[in-house]
KEDONU-995667 format. One record per atom (N, C-alpha, C, O): residue in three letters; x, y, z; residue number from 1; atom name. Coordinates in Angstrom, 2 decimals. Example, Ala and Ser with C-alpha at 12.3 -4.5 7.8 and 13.67 -1.06 7.14 Angstrom:
BEGIN
+--------+---------+---------+---------+-----+-------+
| residu |       u |       v |       w | num | atome |
+--------+---------+---------+---------+-----+-------+
|    ALA |   13.19 |   -5.69 |    7.80 |   1 |     N |
|    ALA |   12.30 |   -4.50 |    7.80 |   1 |    CA |
|    ALA |   13.20 |   -3.30 |    7.80 |   1 |     C |
|    ALA |   14.24 |   -3.32 |    8.46 |   1 |     O |
|    SER |   12.85 |   -2.25 |    7.08 |   2 |     N |
|    SER |   13.67 |   -1.06 |    7.14 |   2 |    CA |
|    SER |   12.90 |    0.03 |    7.87 |   2 |     C |
|    SER |   13.41 |    1.14 |    8.04 |   2 |     O |
+--------+---------+---------+---------+-----+-------+
% end
This chain:
BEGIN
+--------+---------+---------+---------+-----+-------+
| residu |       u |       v |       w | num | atome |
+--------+---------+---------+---------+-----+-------+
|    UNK |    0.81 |   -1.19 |    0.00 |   1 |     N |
|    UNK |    0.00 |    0.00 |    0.00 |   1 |    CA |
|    UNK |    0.86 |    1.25 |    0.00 |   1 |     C |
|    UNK |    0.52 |    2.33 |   -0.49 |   1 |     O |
|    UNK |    2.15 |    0.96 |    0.67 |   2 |     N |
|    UNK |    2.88 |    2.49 |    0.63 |   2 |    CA |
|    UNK |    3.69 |    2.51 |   -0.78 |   2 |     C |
|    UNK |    4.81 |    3.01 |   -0.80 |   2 |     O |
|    UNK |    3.18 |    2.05 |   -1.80 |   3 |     N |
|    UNK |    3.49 |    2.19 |   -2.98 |   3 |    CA |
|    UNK |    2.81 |    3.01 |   -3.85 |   3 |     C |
|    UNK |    3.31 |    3.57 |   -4.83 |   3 |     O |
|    UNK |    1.44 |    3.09 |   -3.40 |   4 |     N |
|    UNK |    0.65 |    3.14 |   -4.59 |   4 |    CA |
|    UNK |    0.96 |    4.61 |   -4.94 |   4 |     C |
|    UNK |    1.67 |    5.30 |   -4.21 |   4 |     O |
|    UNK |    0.36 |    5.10 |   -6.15 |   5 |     N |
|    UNK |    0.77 |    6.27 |   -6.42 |   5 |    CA |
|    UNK |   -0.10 |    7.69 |   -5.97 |   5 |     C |
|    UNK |   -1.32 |    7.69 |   -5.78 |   5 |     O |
|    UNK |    0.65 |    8.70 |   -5.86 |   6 |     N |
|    UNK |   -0.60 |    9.50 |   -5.65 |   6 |    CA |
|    UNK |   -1.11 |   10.22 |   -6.45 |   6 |     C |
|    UNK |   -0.18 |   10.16 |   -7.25 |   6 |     O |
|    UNK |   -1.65 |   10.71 |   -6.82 |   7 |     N |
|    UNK |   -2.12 |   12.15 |   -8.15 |   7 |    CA |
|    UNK |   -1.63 |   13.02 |   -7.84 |   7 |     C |
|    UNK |   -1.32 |   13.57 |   -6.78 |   7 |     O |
|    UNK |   -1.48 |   13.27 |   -9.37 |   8 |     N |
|    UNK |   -0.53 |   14.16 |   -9.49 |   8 |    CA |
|    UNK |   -1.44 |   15.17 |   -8.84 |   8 |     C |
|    UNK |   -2.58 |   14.93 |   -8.45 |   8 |     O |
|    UNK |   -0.70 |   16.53 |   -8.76 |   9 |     N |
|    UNK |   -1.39 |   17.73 |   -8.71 |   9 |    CA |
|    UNK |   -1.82 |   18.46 |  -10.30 |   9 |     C |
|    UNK |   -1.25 |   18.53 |  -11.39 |   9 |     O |
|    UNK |   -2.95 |   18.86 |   -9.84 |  10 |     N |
|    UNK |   -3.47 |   19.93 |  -10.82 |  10 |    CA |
|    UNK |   -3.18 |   20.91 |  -11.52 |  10 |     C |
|    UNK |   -3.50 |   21.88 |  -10.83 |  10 |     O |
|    UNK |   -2.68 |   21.35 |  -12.70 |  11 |     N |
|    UNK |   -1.79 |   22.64 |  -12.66 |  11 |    CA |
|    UNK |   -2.52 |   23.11 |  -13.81 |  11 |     C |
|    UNK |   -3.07 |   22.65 |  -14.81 |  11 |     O |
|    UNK |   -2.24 |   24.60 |  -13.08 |  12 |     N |
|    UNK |   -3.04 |   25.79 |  -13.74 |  12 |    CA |
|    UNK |   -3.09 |   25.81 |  -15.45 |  12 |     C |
|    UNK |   -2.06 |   25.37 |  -15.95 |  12 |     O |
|    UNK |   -3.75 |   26.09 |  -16.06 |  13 |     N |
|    UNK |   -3.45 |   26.13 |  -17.44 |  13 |    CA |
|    UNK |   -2.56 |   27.66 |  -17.99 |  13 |     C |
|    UNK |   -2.48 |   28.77 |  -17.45 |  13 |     O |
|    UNK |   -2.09 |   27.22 |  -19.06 |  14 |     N |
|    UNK |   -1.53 |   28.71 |  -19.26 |  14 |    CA |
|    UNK |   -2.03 |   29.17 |  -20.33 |  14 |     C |
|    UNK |   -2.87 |   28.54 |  -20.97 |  14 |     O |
|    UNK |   -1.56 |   30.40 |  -20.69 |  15 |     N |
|    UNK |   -2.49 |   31.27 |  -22.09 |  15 |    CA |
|    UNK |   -2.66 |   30.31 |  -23.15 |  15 |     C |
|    UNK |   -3.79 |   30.39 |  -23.64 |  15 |     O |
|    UNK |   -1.91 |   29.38 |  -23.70 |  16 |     N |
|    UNK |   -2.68 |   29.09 |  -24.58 |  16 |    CA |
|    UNK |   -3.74 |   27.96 |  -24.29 |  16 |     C |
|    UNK |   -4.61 |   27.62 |  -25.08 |  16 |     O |
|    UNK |   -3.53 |   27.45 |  -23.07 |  17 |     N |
|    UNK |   -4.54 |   26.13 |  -22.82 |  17 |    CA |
|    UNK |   -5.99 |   27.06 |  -22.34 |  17 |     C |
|    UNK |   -6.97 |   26.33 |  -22.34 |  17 |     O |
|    UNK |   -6.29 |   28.41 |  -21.97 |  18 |     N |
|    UNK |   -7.39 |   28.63 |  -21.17 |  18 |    CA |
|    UNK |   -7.78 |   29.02 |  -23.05 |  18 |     C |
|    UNK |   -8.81 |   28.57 |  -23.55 |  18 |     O |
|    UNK |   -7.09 |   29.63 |  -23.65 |  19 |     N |
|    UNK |   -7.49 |   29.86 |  -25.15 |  19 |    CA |
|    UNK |   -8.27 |   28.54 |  -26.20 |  19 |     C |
|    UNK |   -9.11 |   28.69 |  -27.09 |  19 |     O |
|    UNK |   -7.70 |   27.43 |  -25.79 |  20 |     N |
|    UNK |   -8.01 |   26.25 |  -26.42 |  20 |    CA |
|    UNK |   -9.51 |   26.06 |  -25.92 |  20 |     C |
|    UNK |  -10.58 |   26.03 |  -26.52 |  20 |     O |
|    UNK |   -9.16 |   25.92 |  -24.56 |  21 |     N |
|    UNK |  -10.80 |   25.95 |  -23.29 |  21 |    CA |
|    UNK |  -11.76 |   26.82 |  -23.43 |  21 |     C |
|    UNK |  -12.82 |   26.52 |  -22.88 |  21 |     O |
|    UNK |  -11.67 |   28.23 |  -24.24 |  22 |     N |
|    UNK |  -12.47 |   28.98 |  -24.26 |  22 |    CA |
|    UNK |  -13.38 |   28.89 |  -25.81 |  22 |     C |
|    UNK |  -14.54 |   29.13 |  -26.13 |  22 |     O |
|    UNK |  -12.16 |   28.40 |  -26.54 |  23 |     N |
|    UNK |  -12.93 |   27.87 |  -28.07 |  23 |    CA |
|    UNK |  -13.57 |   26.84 |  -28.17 |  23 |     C |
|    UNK |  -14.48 |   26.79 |  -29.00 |  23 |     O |
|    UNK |  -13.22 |   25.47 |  -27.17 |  24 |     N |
|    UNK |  -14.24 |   24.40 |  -27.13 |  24 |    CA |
|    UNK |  -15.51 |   24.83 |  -26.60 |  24 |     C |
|    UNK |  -16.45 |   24.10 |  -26.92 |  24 |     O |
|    UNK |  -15.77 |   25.82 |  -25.88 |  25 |     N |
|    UNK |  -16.69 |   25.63 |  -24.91 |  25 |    CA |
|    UNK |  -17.77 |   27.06 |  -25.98 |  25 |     C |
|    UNK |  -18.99 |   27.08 |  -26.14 |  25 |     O |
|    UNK |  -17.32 |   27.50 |  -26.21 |  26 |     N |
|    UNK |  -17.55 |   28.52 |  -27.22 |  26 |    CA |
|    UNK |  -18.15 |   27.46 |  -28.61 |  26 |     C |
|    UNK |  -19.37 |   27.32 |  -28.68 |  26 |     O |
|    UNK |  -17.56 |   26.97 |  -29.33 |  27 |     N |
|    UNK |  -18.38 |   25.77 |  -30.27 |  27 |    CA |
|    UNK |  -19.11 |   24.34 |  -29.73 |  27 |     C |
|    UNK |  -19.68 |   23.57 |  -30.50 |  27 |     O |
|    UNK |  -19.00 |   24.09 |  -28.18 |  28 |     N |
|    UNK |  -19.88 |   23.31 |  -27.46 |  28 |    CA |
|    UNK |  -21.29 |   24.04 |  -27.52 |  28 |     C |
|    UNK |  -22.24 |   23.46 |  -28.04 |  28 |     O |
|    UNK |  -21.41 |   25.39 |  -26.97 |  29 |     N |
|    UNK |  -22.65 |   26.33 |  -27.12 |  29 |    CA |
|    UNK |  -23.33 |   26.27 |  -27.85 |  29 |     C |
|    UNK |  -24.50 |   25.92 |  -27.71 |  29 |     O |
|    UNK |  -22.45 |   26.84 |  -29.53 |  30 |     N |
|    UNK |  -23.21 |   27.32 |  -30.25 |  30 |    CA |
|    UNK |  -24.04 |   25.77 |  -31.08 |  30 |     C |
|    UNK |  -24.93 |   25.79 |  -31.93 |  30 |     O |
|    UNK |  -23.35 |   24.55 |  -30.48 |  31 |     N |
|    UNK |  -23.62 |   23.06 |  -31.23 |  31 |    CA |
|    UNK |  -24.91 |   23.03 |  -30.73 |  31 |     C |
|    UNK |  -25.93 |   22.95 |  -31.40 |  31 |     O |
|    UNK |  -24.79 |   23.12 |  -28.97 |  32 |     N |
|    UNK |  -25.99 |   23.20 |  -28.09 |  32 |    CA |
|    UNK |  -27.50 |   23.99 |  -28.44 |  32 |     C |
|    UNK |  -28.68 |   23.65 |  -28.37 |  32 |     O |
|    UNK |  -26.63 |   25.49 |  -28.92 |  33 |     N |
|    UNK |  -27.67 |   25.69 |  -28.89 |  33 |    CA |
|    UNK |  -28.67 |   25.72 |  -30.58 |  33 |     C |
|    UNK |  -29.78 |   26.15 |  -30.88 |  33 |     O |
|    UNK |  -27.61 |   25.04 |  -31.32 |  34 |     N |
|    UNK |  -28.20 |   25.22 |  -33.06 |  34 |    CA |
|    UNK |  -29.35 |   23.92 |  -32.85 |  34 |     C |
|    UNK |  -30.25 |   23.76 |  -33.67 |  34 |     O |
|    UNK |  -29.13 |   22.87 |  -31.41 |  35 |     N |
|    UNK |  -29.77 |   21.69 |  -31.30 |  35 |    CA |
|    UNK |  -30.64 |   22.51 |  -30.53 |  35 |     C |
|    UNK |  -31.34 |   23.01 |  -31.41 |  35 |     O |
|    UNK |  -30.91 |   22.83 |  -29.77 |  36 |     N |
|    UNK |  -32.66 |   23.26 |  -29.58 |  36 |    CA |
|    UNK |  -33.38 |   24.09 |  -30.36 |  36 |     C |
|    UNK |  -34.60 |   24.01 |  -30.25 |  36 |     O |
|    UNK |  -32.86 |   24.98 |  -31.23 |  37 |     N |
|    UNK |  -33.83 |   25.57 |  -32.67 |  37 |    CA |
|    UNK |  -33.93 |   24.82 |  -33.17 |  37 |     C |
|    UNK |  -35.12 |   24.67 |  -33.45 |  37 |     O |
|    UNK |  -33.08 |   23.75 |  -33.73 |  38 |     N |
|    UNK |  -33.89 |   22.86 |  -34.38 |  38 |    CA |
|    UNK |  -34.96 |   21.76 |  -33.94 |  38 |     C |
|    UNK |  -35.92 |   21.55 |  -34.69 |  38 |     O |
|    UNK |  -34.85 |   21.11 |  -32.85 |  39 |     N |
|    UNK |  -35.92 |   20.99 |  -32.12 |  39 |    CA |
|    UNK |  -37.13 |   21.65 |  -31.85 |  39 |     C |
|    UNK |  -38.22 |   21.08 |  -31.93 |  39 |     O |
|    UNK |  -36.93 |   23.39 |  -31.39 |  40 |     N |
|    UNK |  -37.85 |   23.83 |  -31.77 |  40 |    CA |
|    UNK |  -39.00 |   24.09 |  -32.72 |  40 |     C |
|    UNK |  -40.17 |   24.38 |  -32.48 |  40 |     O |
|    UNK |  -38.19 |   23.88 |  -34.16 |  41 |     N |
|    UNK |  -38.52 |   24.87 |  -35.27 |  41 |    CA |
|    UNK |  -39.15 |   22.77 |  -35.97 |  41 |     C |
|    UNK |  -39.87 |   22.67 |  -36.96 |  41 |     O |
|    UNK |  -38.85 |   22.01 |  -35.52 |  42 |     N |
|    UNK |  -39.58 |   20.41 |  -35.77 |  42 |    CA |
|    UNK |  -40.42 |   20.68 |  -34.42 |  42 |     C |
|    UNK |  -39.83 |   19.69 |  -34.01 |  42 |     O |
|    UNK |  -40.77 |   20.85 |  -33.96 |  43 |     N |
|    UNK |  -41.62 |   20.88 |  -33.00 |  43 |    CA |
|    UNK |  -42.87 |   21.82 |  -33.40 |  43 |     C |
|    UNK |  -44.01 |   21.37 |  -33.54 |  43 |     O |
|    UNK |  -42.50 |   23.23 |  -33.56 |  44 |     N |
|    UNK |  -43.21 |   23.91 |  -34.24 |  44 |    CA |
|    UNK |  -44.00 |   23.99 |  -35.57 |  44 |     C |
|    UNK |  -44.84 |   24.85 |  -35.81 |  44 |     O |
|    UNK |  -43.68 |   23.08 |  -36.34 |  45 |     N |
|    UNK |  -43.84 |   22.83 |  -37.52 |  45 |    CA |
|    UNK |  -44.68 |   21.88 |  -37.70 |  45 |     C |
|    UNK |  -45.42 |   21.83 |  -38.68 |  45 |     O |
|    UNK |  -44.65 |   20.72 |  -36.45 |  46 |     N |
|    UNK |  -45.31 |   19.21 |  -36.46 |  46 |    CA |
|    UNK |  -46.51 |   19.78 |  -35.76 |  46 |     C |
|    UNK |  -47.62 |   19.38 |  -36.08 |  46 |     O |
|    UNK |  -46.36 |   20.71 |  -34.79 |  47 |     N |
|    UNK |  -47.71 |   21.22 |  -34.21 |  47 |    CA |
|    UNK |  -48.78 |   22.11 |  -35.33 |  47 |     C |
|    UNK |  -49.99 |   21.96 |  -35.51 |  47 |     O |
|    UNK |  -47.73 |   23.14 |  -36.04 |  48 |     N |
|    UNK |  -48.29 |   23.88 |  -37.00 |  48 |    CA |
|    UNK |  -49.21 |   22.64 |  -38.45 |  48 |     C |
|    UNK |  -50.31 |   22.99 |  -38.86 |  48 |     O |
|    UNK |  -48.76 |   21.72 |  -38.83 |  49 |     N |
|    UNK |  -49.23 |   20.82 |  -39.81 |  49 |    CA |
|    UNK |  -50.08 |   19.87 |  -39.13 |  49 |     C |
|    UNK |  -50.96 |   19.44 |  -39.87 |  49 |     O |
|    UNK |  -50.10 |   19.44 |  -38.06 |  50 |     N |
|    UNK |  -50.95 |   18.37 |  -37.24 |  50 |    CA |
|    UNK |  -50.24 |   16.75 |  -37.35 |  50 |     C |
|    UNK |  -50.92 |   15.74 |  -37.15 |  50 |     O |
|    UNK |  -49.19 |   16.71 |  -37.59 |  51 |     N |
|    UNK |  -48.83 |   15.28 |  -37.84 |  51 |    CA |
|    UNK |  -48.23 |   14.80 |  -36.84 |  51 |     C |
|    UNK |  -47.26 |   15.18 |  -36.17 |  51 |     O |
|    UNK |  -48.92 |   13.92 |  -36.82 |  52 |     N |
|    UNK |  -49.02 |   13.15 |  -35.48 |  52 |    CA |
|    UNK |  -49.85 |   12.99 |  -34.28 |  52 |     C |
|    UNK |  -49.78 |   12.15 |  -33.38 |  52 |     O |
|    UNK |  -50.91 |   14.29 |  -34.54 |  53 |     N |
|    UNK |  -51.59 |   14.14 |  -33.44 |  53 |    CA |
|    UNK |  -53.26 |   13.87 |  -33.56 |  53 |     C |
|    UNK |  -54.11 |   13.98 |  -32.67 |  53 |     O |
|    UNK |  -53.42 |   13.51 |  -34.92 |  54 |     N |
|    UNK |  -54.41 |   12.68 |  -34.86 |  54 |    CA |
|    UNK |  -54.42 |   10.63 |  -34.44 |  54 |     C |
|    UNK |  -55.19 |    9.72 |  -34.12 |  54 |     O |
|    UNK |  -53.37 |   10.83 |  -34.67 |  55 |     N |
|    UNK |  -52.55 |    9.09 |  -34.60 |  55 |    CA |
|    UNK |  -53.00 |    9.20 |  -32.74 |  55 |     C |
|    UNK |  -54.01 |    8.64 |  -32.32 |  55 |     O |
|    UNK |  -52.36 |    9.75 |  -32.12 |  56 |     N |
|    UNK |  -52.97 |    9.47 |  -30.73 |  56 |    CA |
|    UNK |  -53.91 |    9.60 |  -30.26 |  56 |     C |
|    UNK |  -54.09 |    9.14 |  -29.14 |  56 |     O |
|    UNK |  -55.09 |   10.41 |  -31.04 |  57 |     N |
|    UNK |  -56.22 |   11.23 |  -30.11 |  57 |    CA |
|    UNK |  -57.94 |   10.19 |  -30.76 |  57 |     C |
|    UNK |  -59.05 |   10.48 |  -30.30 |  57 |     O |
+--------+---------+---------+---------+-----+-------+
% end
């Protein structure tokens, strides 16, 4: 047991890693949010035409 290893420590990022972190998270968003307009805008559309909701009712 007094072998095992410990973790490492954490280390700060530097300018270009918080730069890398700020562009993923920046095209994570805009992925995020191009996926709920389109959800919306099929949602809106299936309500606007009726399809589908005679099949349940």
């Amino acid at each position: 047991m007094a072998d095992a290893q410990k973790p490492s420590p954490i280390l700060p990022l530097d300018a270009e890693g918080l730069k890398a972190r700020r562009r993923r998270n920046l095209w994570l968003g805009l992925a995020l949010g191009a996926f709920v307009v389109l959800v919306m805008v099929v949602t809106v559309i299936r309500l606007h035409t009726g399809t589908g909701v005679s099949e349940r009712m």
